[in-house]
N, C-alpha and C positions, 0 to 999 in steps of 0.2 A: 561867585565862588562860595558854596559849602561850607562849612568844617566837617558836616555831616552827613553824607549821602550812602547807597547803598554797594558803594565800593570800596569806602574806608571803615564801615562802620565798625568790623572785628577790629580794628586798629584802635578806634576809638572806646570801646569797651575795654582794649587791653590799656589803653594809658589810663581810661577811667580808676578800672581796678588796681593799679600800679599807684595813682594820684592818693586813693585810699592809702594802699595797704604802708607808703610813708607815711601819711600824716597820723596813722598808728603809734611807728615808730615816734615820728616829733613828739607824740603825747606822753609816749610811755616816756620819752629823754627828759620832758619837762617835768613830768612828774618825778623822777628818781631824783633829779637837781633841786627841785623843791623841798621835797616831802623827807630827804633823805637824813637831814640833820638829826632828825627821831630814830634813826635806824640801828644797826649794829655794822660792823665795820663788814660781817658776812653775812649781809641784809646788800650792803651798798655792793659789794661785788660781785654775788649772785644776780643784783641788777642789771648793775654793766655788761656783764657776762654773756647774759643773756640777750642785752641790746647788740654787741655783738657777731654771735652768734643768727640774730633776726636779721641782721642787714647783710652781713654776708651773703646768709641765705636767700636775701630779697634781690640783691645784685645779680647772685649768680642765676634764679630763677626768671628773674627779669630778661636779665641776659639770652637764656635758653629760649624763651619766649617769642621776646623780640625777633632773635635768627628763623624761628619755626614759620612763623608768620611770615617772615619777610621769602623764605625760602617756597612757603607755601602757594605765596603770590608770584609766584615766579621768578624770584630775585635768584643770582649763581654765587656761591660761593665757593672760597679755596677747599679743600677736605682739611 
């Protein structure tokens, strides 16, 4: 058995890319929680704000993704 052949592989590029585009996110959380002590109080919330905003957005694009693929591949869903 594979992890890798030529019928998962868009599968495999989407979790790759997905695997990234968190460990983004983990960075920038680490870094706010670090770095933040030096900040201003609308330094520190403009951060959060923004992490946020990135992960919602990563959810719900994830999300979107995930169904395109899977529908692409033939899978049925409810509408």
């Amino acid at each position: 058995m594979n992890l890798i052949n030529k019928q998962n592989m868009g599968l495999r590029l989407q979790q790759l890319i997905i695997l990234v585009l968190h460990l983004i996110l983990l960075k920038w959380i680490h870094y706010a929680l670090t770095e933040t002590g030096q900040g201003t109080i609308e330094e520190v919330m403009y951060h959060f704000f923004g992490m946020a905003i990135y992960g919602a957005a990563l959810i719900r694009g994830c999300a979107w993704w995930g169904r395109r693929l899977y529908v692409k591949e033939g899978g049925h869903v409810r509408p």
